[in-house]
Steps between C-alpha positions, in 0.01 A plus 500: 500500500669801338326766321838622386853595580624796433896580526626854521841573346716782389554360153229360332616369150770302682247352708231448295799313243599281811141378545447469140755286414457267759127500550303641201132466500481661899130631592551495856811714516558857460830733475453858557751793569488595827680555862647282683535245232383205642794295658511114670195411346464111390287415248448119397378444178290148351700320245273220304813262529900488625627523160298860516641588837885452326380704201408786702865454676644439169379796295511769837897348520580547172347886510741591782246484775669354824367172614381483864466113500596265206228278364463187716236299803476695759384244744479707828165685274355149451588167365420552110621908519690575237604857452795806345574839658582774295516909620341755323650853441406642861628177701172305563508132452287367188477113518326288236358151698395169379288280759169287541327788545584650160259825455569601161807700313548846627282500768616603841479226724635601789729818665683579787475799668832559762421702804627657741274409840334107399240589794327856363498340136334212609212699662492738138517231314223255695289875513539511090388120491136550646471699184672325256403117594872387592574331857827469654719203549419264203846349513724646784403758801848534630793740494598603370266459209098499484290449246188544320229291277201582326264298367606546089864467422776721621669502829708796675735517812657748744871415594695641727838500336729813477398779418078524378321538153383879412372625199229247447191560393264206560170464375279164629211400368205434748133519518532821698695789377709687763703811424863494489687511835890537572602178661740554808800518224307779274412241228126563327278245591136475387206279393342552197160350457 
């Protein structure tokens, strides 16, 4: 589903050793400087197991980085979700996941994207998906959350909760390419075939 993330931030080595210690080995994911930094952006993470979900708790604690979410079932995501919330240098929530659906270490399986108006970033988003191969509403169509499925692995969602993600730039993958686009909260969204 994604092509890549990229997160802008004012301080790159800080980042970039956030990320690194807690996920090495991204492909997906990419820090670069730039303004706004990207703020209240979740990104979930595949862990090949639970005992790698507390590692990546474990070794982000230990570095200083504040947890968002100690390691544990989250069953409200599914009956086998197990997952840890950690936030990186600019605030966004980084969680490392362990469930049936297990994509493989490092990979982004799934984000959430807070906005601001749940109607206008349903119609970007569903506008984006005739490109990109994703369909609304694979698990829950209802605020204040909605969300998206493609046919591969990776999932995303738009919440309306406080105040909405900026900064983002969000690349899908799709058998159409379709330039990059501001959604309705000035996030970069795009297709890339």
């Amino acid at each position: 589903m994604f092509e890549r993330v990229t997160l802008r931030t004012s301080d790159v080595p800080a980042a970039e050793a956030f990320y690194g210690t807690v996920l090495p080995g991204l492909e997906r994911l990419w820090i670069v400087a730039g303004s706004p930094p990207t703020a209240r952006l979740h990104l979930g993470f595949s862990a090949p197991s639970r005992a790698d979900v507390d590692e990546f708790w474990r070794i982000g604690a230990a570095a200083g980085y504040p947890s968002d979410g100690e390691p544990g079932p989250r069953p409200q995501y599914g009956p086998d979700y197990y997952g840890a919330f950690l936030l990186d240098p600019d605030g966004n929530s980084a969680e490392a996941m362990h469930n049936r659906f297990e994509r493989g270490r490092a990979e982004i399986d799934h984000l959430w994207i807070r906005v601001s108006d749940l109607g206008a970033s349903r119609a970007f988003y569903e506008a984006v998906g005739s490109s990109a191969g994703f369909a609304p509403a694979w698990t829950h169509d209802d605020p204040p959350r909605v969300g998206f499925q493609g046919d591969g692995p990776g999932s995303f969602s738009i919440v309306l909760d406080g105040q909405p993600t900026t900064g983002a730039r969000i690349a899908f993958a799709g058998a159409r390419a379709r330039d990059f686009a501001l959604d309705p909260d000035g996030n970069e969204v795009g297709v890339v075939a």
